[in-house]
ROLOGU-265877 format. One record per residue (C-alpha): residue number from 1; x, z, y. Coordinates in nm, 2 decimals. Layout:
<recs>
<nr = NUM; east = X; up = Z; north = Y> $
...
</recs>
This chain:
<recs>
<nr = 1; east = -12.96; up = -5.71; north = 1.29> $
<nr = 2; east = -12.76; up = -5.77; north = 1.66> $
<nr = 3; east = -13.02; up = -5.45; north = 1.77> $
<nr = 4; east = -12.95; up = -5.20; north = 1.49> $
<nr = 5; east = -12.58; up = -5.27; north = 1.57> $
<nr = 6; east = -12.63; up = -5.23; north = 1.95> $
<nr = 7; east = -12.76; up = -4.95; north = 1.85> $
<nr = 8; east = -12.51; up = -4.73; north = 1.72> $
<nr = 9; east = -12.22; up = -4.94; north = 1.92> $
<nr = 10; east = -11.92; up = -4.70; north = 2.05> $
<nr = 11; east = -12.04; up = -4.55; north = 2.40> $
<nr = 12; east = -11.63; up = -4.64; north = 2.47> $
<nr = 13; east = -11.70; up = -5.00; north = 2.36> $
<nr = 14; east = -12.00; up = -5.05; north = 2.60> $
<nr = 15; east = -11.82; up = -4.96; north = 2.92> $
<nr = 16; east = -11.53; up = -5.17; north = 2.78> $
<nr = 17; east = -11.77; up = -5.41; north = 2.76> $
<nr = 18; east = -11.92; up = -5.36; north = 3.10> $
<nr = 19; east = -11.56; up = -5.36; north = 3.27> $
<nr = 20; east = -11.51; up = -5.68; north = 3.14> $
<nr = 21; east = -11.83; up = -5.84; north = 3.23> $
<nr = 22; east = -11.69; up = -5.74; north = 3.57> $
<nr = 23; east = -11.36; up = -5.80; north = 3.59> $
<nr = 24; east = -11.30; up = -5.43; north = 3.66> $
<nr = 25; east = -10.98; up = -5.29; north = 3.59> $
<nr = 26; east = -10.94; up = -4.89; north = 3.44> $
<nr = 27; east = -10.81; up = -4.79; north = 3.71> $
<nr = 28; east = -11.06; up = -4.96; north = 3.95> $
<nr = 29; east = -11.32; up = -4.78; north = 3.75> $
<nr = 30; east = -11.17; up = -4.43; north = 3.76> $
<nr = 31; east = -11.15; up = -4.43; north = 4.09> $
<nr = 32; east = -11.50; up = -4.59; north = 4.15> $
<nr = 33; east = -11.62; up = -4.29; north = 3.88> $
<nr = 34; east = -11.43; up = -3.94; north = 4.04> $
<nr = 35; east = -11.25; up = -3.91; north = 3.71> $
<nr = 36; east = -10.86; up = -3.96; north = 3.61> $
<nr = 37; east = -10.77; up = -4.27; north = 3.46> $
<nr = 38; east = -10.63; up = -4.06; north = 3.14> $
<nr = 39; east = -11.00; up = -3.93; north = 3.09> $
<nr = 40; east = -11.15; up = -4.28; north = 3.16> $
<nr = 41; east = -10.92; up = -4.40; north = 2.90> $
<nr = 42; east = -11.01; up = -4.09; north = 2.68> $
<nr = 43; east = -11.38; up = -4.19; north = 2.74> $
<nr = 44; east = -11.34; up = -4.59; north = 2.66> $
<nr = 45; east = -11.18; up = -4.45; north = 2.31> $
<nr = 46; east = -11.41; up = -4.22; north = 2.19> $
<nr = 47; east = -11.18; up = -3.90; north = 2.26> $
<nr = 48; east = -11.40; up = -3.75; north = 2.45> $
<nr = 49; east = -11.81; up = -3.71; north = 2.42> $
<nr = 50; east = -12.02; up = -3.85; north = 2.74> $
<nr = 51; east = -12.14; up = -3.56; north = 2.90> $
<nr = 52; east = -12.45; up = -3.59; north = 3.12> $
<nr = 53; east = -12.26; up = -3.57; north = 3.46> $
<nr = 54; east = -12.08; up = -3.90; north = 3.35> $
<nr = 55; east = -12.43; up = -4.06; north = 3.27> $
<nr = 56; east = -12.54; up = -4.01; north = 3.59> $
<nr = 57; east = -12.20; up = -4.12; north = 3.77> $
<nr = 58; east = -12.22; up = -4.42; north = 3.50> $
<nr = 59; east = -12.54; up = -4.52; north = 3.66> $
<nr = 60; east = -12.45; up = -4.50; north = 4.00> $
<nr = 61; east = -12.12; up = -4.75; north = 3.92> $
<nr = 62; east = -12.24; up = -4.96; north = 3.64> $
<nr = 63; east = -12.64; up = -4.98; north = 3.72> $
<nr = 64; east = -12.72; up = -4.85; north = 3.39> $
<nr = 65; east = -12.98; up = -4.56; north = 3.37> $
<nr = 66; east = -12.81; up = -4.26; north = 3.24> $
<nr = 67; east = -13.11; up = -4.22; north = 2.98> $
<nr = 68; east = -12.94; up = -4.48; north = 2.81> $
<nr = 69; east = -12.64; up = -4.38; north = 2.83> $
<nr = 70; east = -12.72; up = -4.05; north = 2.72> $
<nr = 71; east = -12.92; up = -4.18; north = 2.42> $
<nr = 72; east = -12.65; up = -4.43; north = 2.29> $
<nr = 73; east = -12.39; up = -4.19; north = 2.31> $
<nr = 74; east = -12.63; up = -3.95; north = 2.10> $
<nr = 75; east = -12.66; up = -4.23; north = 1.84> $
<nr = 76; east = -12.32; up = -4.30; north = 1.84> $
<nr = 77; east = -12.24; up = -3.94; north = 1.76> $
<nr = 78; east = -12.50; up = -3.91; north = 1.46> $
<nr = 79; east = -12.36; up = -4.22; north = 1.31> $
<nr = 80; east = -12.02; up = -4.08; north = 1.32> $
<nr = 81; east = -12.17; up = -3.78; north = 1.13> $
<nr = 82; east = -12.37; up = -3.97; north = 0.91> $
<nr = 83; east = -12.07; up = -4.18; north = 0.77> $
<nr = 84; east = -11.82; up = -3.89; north = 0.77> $
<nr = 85; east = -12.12; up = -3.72; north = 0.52> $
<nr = 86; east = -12.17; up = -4.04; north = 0.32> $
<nr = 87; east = -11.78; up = -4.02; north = 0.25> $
<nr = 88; east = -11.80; up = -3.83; north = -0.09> $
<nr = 89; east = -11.55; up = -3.60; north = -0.19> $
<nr = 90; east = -11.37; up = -3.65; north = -0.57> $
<nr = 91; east = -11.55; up = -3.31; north = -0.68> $
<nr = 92; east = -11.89; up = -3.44; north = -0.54> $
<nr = 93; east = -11.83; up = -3.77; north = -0.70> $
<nr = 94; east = -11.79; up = -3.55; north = -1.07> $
<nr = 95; east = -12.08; up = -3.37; north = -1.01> $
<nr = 96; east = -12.30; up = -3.66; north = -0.98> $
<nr = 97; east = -12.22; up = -3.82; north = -1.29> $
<nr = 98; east = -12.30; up = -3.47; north = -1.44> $
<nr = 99; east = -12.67; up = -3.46; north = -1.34> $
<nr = 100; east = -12.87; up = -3.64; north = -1.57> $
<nr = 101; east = -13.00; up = -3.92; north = -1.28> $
<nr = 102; east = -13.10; up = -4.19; north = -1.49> $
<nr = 103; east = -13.41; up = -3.95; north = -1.60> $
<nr = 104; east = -13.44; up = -3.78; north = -1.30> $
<nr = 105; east = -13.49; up = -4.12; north = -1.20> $
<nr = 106; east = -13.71; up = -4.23; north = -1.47> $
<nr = 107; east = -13.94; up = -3.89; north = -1.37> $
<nr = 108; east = -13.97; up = -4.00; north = -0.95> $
<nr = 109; east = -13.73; up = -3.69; north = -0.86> $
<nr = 110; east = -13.43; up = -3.87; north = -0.71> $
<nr = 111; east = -13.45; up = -4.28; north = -0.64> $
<nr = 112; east = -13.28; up = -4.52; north = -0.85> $
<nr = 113; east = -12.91; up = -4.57; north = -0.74> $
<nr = 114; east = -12.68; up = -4.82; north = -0.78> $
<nr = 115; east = -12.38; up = -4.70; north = -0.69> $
<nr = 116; east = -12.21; up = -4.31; north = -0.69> $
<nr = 117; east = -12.22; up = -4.30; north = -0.29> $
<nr = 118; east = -12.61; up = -4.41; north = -0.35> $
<nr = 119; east = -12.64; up = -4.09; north = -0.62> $
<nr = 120; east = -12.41; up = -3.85; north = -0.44> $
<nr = 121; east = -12.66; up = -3.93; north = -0.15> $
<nr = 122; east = -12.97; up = -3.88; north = -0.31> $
<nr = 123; east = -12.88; up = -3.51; north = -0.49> $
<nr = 124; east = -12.79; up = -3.42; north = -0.18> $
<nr = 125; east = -13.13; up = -3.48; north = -0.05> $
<nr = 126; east = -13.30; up = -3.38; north = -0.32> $
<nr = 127; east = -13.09; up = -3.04; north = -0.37> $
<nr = 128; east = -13.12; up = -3.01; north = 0.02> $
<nr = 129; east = -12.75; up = -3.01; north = 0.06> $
<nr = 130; east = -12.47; up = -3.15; north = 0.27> $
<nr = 131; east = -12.24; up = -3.10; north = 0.00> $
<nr = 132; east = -12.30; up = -3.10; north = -0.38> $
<nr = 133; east = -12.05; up = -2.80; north = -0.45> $
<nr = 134; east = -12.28; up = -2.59; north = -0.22> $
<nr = 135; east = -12.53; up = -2.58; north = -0.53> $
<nr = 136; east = -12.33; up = -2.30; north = -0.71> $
<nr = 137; east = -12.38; up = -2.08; north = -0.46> $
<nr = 138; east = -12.61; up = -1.79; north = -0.39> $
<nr = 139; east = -13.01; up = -1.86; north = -0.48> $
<nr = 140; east = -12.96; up = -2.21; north = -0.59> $
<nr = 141; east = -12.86; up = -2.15; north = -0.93> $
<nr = 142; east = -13.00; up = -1.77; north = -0.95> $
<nr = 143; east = -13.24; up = -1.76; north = -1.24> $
<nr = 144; east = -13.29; up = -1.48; north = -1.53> $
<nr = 145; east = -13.02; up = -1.68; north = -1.82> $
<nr = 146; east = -12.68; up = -1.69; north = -1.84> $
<nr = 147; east = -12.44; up = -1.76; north = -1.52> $
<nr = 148; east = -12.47; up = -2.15; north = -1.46> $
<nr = 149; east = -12.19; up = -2.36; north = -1.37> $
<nr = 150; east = -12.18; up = -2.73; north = -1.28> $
<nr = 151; east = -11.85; up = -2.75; north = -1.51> $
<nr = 152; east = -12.14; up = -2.76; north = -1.80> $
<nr = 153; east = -12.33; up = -3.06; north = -1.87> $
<nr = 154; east = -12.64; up = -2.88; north = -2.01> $
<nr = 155; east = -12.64; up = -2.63; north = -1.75> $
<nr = 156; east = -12.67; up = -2.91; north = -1.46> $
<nr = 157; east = -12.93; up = -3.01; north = -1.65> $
<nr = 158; east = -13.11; up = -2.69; north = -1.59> $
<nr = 159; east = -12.97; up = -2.65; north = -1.24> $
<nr = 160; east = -13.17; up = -3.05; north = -1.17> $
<nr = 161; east = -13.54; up = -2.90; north = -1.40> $
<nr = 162; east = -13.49; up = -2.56; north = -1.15> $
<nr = 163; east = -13.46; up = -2.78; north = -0.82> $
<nr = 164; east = -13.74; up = -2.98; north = -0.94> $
<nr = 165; east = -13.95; up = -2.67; north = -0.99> $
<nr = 166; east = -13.87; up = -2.53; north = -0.70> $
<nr = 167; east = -13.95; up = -2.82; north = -0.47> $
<nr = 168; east = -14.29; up = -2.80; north = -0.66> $
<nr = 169; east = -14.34; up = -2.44; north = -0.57> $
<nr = 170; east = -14.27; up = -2.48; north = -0.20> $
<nr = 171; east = -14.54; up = -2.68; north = -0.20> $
<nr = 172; east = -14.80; up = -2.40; north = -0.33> $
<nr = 173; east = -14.87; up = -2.13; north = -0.09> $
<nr = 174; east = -14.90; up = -1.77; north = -0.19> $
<nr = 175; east = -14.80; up = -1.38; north = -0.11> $
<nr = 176; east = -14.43; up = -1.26; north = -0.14> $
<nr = 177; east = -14.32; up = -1.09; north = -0.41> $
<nr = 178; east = -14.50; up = -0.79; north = -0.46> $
<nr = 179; east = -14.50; up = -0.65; north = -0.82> $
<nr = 180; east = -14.54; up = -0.26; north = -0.73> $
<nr = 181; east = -14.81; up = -0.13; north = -1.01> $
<nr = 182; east = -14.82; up = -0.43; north = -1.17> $
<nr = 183; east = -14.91; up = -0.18; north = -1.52> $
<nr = 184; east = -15.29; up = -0.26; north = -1.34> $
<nr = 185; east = -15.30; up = -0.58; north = -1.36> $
<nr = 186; east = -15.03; up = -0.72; north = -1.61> $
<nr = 187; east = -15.22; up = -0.60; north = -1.93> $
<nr = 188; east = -15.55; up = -0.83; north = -1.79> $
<nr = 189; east = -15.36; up = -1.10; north = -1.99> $
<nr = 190; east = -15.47; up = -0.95; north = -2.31> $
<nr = 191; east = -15.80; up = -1.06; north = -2.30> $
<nr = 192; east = -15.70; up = -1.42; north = -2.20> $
<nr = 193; east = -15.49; up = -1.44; north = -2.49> $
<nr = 194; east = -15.85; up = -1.51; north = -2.69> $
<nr = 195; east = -15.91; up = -1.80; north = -2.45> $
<nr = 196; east = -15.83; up = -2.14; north = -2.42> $
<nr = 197; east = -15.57; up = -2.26; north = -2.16> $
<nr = 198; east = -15.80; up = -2.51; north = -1.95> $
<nr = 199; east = -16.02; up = -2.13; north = -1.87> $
<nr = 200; east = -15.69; up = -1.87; north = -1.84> $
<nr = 201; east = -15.44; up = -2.07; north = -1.68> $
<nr = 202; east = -15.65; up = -2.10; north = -1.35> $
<nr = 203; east = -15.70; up = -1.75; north = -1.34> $
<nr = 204; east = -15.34; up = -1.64; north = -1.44> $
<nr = 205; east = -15.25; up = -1.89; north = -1.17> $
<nr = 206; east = -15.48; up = -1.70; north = -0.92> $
<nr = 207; east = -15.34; up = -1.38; north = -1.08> $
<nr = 208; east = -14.97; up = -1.43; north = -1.01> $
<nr = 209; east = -14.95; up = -1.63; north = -0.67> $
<nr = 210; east = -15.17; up = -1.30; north = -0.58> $
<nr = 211; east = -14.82; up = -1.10; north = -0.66> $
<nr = 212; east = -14.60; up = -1.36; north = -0.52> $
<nr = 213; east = -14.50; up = -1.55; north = -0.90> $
<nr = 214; east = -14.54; up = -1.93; north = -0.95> $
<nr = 215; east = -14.65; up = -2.05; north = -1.26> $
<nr = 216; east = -14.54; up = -2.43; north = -1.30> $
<nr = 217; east = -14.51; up = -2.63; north = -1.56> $
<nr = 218; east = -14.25; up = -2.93; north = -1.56> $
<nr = 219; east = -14.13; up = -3.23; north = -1.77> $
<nr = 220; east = -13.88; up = -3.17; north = -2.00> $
<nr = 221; east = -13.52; up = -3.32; north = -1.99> $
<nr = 222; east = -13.34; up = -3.45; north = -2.22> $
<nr = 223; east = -13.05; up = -3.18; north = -2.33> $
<nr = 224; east = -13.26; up = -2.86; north = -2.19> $
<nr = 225; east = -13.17; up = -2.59; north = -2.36> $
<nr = 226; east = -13.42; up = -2.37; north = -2.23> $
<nr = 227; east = -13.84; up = -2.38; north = -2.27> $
<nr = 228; east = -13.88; up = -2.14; north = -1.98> $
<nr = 229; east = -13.74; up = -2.01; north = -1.68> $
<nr = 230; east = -13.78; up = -1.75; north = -1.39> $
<nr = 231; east = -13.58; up = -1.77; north = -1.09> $
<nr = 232; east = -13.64; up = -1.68; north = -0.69> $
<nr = 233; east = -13.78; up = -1.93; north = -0.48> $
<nr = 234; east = -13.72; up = -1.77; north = -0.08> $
<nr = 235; east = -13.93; up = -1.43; north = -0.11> $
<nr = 236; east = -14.12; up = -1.55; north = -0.44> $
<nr = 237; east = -14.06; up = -1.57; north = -0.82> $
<nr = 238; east = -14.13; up = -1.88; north = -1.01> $
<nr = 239; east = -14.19; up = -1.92; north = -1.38> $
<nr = 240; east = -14.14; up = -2.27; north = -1.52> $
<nr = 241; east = -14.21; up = -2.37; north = -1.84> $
<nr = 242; east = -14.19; up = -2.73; north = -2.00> $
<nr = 243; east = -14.45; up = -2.97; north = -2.04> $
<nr = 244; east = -14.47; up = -2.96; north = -2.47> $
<nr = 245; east = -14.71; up = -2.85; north = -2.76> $
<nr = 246; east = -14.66; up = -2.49; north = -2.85> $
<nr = 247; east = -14.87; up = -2.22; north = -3.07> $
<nr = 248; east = -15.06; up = -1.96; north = -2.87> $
<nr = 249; east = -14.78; up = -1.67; north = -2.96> $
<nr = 250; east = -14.51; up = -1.86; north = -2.81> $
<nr = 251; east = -14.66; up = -1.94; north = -2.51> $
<nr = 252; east = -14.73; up = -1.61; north = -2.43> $
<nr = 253; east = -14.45; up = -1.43; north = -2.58> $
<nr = 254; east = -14.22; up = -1.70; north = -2.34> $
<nr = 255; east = -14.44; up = -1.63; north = -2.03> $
<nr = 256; east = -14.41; up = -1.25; north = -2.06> $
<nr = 257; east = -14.05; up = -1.25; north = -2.17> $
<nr = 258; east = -14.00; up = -1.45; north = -1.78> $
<nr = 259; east = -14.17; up = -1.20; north = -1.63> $
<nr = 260; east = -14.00; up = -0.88; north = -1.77> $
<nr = 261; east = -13.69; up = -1.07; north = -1.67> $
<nr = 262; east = -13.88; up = -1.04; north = -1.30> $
<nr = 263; east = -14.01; up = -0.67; north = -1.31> $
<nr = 264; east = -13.68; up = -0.55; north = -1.46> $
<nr = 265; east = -13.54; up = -0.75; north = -1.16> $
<nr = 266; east = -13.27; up = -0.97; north = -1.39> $
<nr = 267; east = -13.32; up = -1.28; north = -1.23> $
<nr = 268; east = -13.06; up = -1.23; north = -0.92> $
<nr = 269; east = -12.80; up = -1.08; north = -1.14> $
<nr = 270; east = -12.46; up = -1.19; north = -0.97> $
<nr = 271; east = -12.33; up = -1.31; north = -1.34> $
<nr = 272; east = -12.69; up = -1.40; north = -1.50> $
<nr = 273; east = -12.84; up = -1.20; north = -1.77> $
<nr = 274; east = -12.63; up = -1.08; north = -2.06> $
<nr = 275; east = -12.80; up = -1.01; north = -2.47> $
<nr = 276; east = -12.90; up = -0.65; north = -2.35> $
<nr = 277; east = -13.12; up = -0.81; north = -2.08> $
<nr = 278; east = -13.29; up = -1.05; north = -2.28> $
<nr = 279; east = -13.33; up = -0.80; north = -2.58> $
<nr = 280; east = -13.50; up = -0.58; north = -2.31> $
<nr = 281; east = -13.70; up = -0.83; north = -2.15> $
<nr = 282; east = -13.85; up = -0.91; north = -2.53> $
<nr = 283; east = -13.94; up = -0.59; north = -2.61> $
<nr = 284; east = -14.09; up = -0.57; north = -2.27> $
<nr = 285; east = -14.30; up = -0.84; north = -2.32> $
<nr = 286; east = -14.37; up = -0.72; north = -2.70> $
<nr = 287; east = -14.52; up = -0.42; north = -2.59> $
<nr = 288; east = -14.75; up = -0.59; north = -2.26> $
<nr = 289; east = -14.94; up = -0.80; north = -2.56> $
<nr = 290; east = -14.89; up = -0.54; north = -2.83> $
<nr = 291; east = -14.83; up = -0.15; north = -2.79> $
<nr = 292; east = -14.55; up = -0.01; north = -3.01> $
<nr = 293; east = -14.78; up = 0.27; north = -3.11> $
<nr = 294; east = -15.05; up = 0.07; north = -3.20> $
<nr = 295; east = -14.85; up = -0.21; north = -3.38> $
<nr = 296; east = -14.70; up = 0.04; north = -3.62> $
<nr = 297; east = -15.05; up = 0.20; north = -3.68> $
<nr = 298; east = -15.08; up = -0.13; north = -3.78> $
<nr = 299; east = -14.76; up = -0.18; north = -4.03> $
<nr = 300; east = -14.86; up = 0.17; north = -4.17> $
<nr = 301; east = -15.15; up = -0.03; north = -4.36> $
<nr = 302; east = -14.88; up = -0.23; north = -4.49> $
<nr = 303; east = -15.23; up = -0.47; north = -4.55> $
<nr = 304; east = -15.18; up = -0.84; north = -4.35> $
<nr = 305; east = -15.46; up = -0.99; north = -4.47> $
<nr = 306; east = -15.65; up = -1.27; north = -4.27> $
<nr = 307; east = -15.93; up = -1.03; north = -4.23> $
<nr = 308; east = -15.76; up = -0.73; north = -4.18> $
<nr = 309; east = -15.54; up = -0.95; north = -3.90> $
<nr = 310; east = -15.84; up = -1.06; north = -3.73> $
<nr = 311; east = -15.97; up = -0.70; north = -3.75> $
<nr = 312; east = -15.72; up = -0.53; north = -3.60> $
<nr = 313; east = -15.63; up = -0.81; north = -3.32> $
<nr = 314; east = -16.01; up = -0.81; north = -3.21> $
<nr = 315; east = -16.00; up = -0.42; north = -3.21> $
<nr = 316; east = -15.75; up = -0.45; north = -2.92> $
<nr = 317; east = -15.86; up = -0.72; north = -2.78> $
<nr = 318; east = -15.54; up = -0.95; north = -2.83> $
<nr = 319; east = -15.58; up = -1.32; north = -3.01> $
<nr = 320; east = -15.48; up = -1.29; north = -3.37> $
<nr = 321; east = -15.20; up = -1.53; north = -3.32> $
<nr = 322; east = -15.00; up = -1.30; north = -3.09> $
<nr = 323; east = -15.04; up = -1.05; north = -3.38> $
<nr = 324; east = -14.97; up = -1.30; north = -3.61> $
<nr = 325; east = -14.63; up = -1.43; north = -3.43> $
<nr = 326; east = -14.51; up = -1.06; north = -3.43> $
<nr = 327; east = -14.57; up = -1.01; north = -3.76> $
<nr = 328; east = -14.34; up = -1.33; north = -3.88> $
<nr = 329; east = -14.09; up = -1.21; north = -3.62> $
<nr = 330; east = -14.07; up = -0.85; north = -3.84> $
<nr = 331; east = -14.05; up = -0.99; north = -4.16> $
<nr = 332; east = -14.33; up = -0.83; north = -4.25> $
<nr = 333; east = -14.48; up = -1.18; north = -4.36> $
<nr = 334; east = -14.34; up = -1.57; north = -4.43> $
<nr = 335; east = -14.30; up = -1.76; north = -4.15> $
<nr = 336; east = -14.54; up = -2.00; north = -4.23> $
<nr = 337; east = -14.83; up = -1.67; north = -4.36> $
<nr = 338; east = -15.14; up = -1.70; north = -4.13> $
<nr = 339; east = -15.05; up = -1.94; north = -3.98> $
<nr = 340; east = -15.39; up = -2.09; north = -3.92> $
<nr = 341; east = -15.50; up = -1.79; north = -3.72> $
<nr = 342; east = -15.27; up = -1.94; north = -3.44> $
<nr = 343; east = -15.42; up = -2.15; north = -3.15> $
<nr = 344; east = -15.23; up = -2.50; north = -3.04> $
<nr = 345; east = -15.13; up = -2.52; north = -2.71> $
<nr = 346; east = -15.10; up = -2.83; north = -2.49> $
<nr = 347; east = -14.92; up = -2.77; north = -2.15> $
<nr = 348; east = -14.91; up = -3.06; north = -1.92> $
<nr = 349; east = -14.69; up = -3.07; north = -1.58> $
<nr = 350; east = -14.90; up = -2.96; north = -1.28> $
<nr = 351; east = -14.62; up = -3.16; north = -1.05> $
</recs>
């Protein structure tokens, strides 16, 4: 313990100390030094940093190497900062009680804390922050939903799932963001809508990070509001969903929904999206899994039979669950018709 504090001891305090191990006098000393006695004095308390001509001039008059000197003083200073930092501010202090920590906890993303200092300090960390009220600004609560605020409980919530997705994502390498002709390769999905995740989801994986998206997959929080998300991550686009059960139509009606939110460029919106964006990035995504011209061919028949469901969905070469979901959504049929031509999904966090 008597080395860690000698460690970060007051450069001031350890020629104090020196002076008195000598029976020097200040004034002795500044004159022994080349300095005024008001900057020795400044020096002994702290008012003024050592600067490495006074290391060197310490060494000559005290027999210390100015390495040393230069290195405590350095420590001294970082200390200084580090418990000016640790000091938490009243609105940091609110904040922290906001974020759900206990589960973020509970999940390995912050540590356990036993005090507010010991929270405010780890959200900083894990928000990469030297203040918590930096969070609201600019990328680091920019995703395609409504403008978050820290005022909200369930939008902090959001705000920790994001940071936790996005500390995943810089961990997976891939291109910037490049979605110019994506009409080439976007519609590829179709045919993996007739597969089973374990066999698409490494392909669309390979697909996206090609374009500079991130598909991740997280745990959910208690209170999320949302089942997906898209949002920037430096030069890239991430899409995170949660880790839950979900029919095949879902899932890929929420994945494509994210990503219209990306090609129609919503997701930096100063104010988030609005109702207009979100009922354009649906129809979007309707029409990547299911052409408007063809899906009204379609509700000409006005004939939804299992068989004439399957039919049609292998005809285009979509899983008869995506047609299925669409048709429910419509009207055309009860929500609960067909059902059994949908496809269970189980996602799983890939953090």
């Amino acid at each position: 313990m008597a080395e860690d504090t000698m460690e970060i001891v007051a450069t001031g305090t350890r020629i104090r100390e020196e002076l008195s191990a000598r029976g020097m006098l200040q004034k002795e000393f500044a004159l022994r030094m080349g300095l005024t006695e008001k900057h020795v004095s400044k020096l002994i308390n702290g008012e003024v940093m050592l600067t490495a001509d006074v290391s060197v001039r310490l060494e000559t008059v005290l027999g210390i190497p100015a390495s040393e000197w230069n290195a405590m003083e350095a420590r001294y200073r970082e200390s200084l900062v580090r418990e000016n930092t640790s000091k938490e501010s009243k609105r940091e202090a609110e904040l922290a009680q906001v974020f759900p920590y206990a589960e973020m906890a509970k999940l390995g993303w912050v540590p356990e804390a036993k005090s507010l200092n010991e929270k405010v300090l780890a959200l900083r960390d894990f928000f990469g922050v030297v203040d918590l009220e930096l969070i609201e600004q600019g990328q680091l609560c920019s995703a395609a939903c409504h403008g978050l605020s820290l005022d909200r409980e369930e939008d902090a919530t959001v705000i920790a799932w994001m940071q936790e997705a996005r500390r995943m994502a810089w961990q997976i390498p891939s291109e910037a963001l490049n979605v110019k002709g994506y009409e080439e390769w976007i519609y590829v999905i179709r045919e993996w809508t007739k597969e089973r995740p374990e066999v698409f989801l490494p392909k669309l994986d390979e697909l996206l990070r090609a374009h500079g998206v991130l598909f991740l997959v997280l745990p959910r929080l208690r209170g999320l509001g949302i089942p997906s998300l898209a949002f920037p991550v430096g030069n890239r686009m991430a899409i995170a969903m949660t880790e839950k059960r979900m029919d095949d139509n879902e899932f890929w009606t929420r994945l494509l929904h994210e990503m219209g939110h990306i090609i129609l460029e919503h997701v930096c919106l100063k104010d988030g999206t609005n109702d207009q964006d979100e009922r354009d990035a649906n129809v979007w995504a309707r029409n990547v899994l299911l052409s408007r011209s063809d899906y009204d061919a379609f509700k000409e028949s006005a004939i939804f039979t299992e068989k004439s469901v399957c039919d049609f969905a292998n005809m285009l070469g979509i899983a008869p669950g995506v047609l299925v979901g669409r048709l429910q959504r419509d009207g055309l049929i009860g929500v609960a018709a067909l059902n059994r031509l949908k496809r269970g999904y189980t996602l799983h966090s890939n953090g």
